[in-house]
N, C-alpha and C positions, 0 to 999 in steps of 0.2 A: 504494500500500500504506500503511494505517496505520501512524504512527511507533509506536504501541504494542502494536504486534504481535511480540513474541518467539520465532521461531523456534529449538527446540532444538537443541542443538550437536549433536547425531547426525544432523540431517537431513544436511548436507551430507557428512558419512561414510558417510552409507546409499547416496545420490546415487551420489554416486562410485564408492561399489560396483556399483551397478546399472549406471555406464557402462561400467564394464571387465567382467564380468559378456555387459553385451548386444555389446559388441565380442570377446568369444568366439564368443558365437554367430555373428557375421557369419565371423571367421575359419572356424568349420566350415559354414557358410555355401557360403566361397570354395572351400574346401578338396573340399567337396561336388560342386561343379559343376566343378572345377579338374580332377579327378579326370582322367587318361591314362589312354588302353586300357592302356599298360602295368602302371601301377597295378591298376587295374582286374584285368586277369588273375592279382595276385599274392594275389587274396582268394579263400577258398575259393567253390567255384562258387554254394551257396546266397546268398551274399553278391553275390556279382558278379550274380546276378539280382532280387536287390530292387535296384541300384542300378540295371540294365537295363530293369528294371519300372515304376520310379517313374512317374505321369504328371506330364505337365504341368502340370497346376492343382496338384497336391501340392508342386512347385520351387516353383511361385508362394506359396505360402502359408507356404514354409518363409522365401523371401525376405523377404514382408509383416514376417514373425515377427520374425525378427532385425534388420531395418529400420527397420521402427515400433518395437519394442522398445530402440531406441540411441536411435533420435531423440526418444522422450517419455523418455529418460530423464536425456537432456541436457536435455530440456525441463524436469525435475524438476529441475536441478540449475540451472538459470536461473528460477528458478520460473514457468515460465509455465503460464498456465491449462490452453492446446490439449495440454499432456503425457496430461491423461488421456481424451482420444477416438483419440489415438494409442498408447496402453498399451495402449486396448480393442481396435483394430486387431491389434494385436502378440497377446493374447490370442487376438482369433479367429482368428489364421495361424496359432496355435500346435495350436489343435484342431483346425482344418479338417487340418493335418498328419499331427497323431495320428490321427486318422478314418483316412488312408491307412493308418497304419503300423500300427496295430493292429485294423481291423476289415475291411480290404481285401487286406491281404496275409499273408505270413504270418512275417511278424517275430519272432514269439513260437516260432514253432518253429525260426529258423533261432539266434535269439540268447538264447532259453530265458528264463523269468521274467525277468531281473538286468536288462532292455532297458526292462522298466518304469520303475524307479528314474531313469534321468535326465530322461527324458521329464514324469516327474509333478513330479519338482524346478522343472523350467522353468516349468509349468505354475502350480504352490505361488509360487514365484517373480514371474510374471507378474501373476495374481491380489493377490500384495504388494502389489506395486509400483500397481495400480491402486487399494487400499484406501489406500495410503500419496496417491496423489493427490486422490483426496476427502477423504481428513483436511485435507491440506495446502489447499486449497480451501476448504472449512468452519472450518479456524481463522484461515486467510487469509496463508498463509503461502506461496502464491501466488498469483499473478492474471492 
C-alpha cells in the first residue's frame, strides 16, 4: 500500500459495524437451523410451515449470506482486496434467499407487508458494503 494513501477515520467505524452487523446475521443464522420441534411447535402453524417448507438450496444461501457476509467484512476491516468477491457472494445468498421467501412461498401472507422491511435493509446493507469495497479499492485503501 502507498504510504500516501489516507484512509478516512470512518472507515474502520463503518468496518466494524458491518462485522457485528454480519455476526447477527450468523446468530439468526444458528438460531434458524438450531431451531427444536419444540420451539418449532410454539409458533403459530403458518409459521411452523414456512420453516417446515424451506428447501435446501434456500439454508444454503441463507448460510452463503451470512458467511461470506462476516468474512469480507472482516476482510474490509483488514483491508484486503478478496473482501469484495466475497461481499458479492454474500449479496447473491442474500437474493437467491429472498427469491425463496418472497416469490416461492408465501411469506407475505403469513407475516403481512412489515416482512419486507428487514429483508430489503440487509439487502440496502449488503449492496453498501460492496460499493464501500470498490471505493476502498479505487482509492487504494485496500489491496
Amino acid at each position: 500500500m502507498n504510504q500516501n494513501i489516507t484512509i478516512p477515520k470512518w472507515y474502520k467505524t463503518v468496518t466494524i459495524i458491518a462485522v457485528i452487523w454480519n455476526m447477527l446475521g450468523v446468530l439468526a443464522f444458528i438460531g434458524h437451523i438450531m431451531m427444536t420441534p419444540e420451539v418449532l411447535a410454539t409458533l403459530p402453524v403458518a409459521e411452523q410451515e414456512l420453516y417446515k417448507n424451506t428447501p435446501m438450496w434456500a439454508t444454503v444461501a441463507f448460510a452463503a449470506a451470512v458467511f461470506a457476509g462476516l468474512l469480507g467484512s472482516i476482510a474490509l476491516v483488514l483491508k484486503k482486496a478478496f473482501s469484495l468477491p466475497i461481499l458479492i457472494i454474500s449479496l447473491i445468498g442474500i437474493i437467491v434467499q429472498d427469491i425463496n421467501s418472497f416469490f416461492l412461498t408465501n411469506t407475505l401472507d403469513v407475516y403481512g407487508v412489515q416482512a419486507v422491511i428487514m429483508p430489503l435493509l440487509v439487502v440496502i446493507i449488503a449492496a453498501l458494503l460492496i460499493v464501500l469495497a470498490k471505493k476502498g479499492l479505487k482509492q487504494q485503501w485496500i489491496n
